[in-house]
C-alpha positions in Angstrom: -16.3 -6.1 0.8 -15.0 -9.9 0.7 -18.7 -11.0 1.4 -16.8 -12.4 4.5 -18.5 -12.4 8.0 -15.2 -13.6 10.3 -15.5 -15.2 14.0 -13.0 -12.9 15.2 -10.9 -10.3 13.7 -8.5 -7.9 14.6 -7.8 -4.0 13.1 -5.4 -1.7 13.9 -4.0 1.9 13.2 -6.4 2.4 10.1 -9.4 2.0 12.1 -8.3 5.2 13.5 -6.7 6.6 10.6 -3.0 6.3 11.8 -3.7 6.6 15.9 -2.7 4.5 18.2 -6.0 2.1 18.4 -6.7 -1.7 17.7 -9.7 -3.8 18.3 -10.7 -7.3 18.3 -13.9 -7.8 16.9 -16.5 -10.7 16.6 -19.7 -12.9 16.9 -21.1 -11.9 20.2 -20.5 -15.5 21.4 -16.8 -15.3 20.7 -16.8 -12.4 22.4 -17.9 -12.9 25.8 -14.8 -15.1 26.3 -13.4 -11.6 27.0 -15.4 -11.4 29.9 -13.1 -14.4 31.6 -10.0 -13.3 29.8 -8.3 -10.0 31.3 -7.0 -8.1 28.0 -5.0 -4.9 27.8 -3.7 -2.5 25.4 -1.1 0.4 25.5 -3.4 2.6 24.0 -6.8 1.5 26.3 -9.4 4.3 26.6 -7.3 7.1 24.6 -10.1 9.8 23.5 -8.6 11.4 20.4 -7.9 7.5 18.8 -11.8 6.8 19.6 -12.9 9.8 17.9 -10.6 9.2 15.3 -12.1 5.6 15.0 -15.9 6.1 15.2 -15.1 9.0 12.6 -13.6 6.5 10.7 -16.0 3.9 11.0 -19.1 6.9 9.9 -17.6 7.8 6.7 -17.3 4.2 5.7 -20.4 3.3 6.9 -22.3 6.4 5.7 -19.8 7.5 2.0 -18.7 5.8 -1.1 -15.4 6.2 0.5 -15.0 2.1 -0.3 -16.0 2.9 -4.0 -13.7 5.9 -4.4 -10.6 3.9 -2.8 -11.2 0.8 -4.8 -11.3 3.5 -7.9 -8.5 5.6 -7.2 -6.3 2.0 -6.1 -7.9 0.6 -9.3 -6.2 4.0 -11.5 -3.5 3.5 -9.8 -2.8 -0.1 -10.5 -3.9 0.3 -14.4 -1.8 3.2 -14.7 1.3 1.8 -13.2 0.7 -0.9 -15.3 0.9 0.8 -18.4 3.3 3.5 -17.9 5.9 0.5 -16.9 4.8 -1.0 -20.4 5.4 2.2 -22.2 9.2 2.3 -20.4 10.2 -0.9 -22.2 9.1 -2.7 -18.8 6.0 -4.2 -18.8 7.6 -7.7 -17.4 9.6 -6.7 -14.9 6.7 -4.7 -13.0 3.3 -6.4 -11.7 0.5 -5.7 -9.5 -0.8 -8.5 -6.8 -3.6 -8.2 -4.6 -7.1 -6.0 -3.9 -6.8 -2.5 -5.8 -7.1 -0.4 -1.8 -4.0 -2.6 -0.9 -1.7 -3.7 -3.8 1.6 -5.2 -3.7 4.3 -3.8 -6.5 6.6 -6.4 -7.6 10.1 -5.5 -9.6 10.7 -8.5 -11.7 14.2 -9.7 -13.4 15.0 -10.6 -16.7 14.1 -14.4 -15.3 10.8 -13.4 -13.2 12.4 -13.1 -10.2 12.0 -10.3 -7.6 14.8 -7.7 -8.3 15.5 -5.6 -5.2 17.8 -3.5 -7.1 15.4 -2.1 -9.7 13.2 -2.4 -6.7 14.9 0.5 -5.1 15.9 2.4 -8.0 12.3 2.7 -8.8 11.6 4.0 -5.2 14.4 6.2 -5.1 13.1 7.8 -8.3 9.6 8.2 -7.0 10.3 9.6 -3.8 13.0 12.0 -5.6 9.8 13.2 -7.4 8.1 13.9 -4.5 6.3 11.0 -3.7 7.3 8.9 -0.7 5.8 5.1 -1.1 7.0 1.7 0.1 6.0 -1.1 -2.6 2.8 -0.9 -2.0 -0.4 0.9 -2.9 -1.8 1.7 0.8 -4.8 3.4 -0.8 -7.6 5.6 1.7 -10.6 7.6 1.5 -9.0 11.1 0.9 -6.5 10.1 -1.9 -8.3 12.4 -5.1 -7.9 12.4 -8.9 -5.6 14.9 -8.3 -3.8 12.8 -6.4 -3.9 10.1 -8.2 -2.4 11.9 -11.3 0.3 13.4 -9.0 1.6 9.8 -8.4 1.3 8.6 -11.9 3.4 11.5 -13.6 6.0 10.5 -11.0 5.9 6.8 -11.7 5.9 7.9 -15.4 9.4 9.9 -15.0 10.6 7.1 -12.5 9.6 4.5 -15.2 11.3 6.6 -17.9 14.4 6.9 -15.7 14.9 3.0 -15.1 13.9 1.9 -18.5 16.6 4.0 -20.0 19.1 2.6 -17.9 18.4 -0.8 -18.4 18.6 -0.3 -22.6 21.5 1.6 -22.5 22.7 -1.9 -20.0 24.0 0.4 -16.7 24.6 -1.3 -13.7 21.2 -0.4 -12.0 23.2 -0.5 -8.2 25.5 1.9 -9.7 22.8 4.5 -9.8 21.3 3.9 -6.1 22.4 6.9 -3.8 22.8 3.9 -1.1 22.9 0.0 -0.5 19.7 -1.9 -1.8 17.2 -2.1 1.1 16.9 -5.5 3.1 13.4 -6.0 4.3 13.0 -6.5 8.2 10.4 -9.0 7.3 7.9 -9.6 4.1 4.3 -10.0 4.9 3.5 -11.2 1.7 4.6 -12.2 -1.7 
């Protein structure tokens, strides 16, 4: 996809689409250091994870399935993108990253992250039936219909927020809780 050919690399539970597998990966000369290094994993030899894996590994190899997620993240992204401009805010949302894996970003009135509206927006997503962390974790099966799902609820959600903000309510004031703290950020 990158046009990258790594020395080593490492996947994890999508390579198995959500079971418990990993692997380590790599030029066959790389490799055979394994055969002096003892390595072990929780989850070593587990049947159903390495059917789910080579599965896995035939529809990408053998489908469009990388065309149709980097579509449907791509729909996704634009559509987010112009729903948050049609809500009055069009900077205080943006997209980073590849269209199968984007990061969401809630921007304040001086460009800086803004966990608050942050949360607000997620609460109103998920209260609209779809459940999402701040980012677009896009795969094979996710369909137009899907696709279009999400966006009418980002739409409402968008709607929501916008509204409060012009009409200048405290956006904390309309959380059902405390604003998330992330355990950790693995990018930004």
């Amino acid at each position: 996809m990158f046009g990258v050919t790594p020395d080593l690399a490492t996947f994890g539970k999508a390579i198995g689409n959500g079971y418990p597998i990993s692997c380590i990966v790599g030029r066959r000369d790389v490799m055979r250091t394994f055969e002096d290094v003892f390595v072990s994993f929780t989850f070593a030899g587990d049947v159903a994870a390495m059917a789910a894996a080579l599965t896995v590994l035939d529809i990408l190899e053998h489908t469009d399935a990388y065309a149709r997620m980097e579509s449907a993240g791509r729909r996704l992204a634009d559509g987010a993108k112009a729903l948050a401009e049609e809500a009055g805010l069009g900077g205080r949302f943006e997209t980073h990253g590849h269209p199968n894996w984007l990061l969401l970003r809630f921007l304040d009135a001086a460009g800086k992250d803004d966990p608050v509206l942050r949360a607000l927006w997620l609460q109103e997503v998920t209260r609209r039936g779809v459940l999402i962390i701040s980012t677009h974790n896009i795969c094979a099966a996710l369909d137009y219909a899907d696709v279009e799902q999400v966006l009418r609820a980002y739409a409402e959600a968008f709607k929501y927020v916008g509204a409060l903000i012009q009409q200048g309510v405290d956006l904390a004031a309309a959380l059902d809780g405390p604003v998330p703290t992330p355990a950790f950020q693995a990018r930004g």
